[in-house]
C-alpha positions, 0 to 999 in steps of 0.5 A, spaced: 656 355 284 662 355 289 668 357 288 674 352 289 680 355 292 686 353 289 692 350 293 698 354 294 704 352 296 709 355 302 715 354 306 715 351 312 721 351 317 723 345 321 729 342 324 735 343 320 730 342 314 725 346 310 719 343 307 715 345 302 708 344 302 701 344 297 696 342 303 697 337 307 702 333 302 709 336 303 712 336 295 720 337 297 725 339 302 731 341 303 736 339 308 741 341 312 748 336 316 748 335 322 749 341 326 757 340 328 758 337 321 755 341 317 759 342 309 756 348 307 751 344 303 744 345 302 741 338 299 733 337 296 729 333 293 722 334 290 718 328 287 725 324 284 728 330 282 734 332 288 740 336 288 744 340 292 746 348 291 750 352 296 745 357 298 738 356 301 734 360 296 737 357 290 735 349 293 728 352 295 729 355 287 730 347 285 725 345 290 720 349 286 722 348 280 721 341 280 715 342 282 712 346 277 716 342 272 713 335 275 705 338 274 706 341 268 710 336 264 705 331 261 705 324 263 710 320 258 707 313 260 701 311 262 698 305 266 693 304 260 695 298 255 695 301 247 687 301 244 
């Protein structure tokens, strides 16, 4: 039997954003201002979860976090009427 490779996700620099992908689906960004605009803010969102934080590696951190918190938690409310 082959074995399936897991998907890792990575980071991924772009225009004045960072995206964080699993595959081809990207699962959260952060994203900066304008350039000459710019507050010092960095601002992320993964899935319904967003924040803001005022370095880069604490908005990958909250990007990450929410991620993992959004494949581990079990789903509170199923589509499926009660038996």
């Amino acid at each position: 039997m082959p074995k399936r490779s897991k998907k890792h996700a990575f980071w991924e620099r772009g225009y004045l954003s960072h995206g964080y992908w699993l595959g081809k689906d990207r699962v959260g960004v952060v994203k900066l201002g304008p350039k000459n605009e710019w507050d010092g803010v960095y601002r992320w969102q993964a899935g319904n979860r967003a924040g803001e934080a005022s370095t880069l590696a604490e908005a990958k951190r909250g990007v990450e976090q929410a991620v993992l918190f959004g494949t581990t938690q079990l789903p509170l409310f199923q589509n499926e009427a009660p038996k």
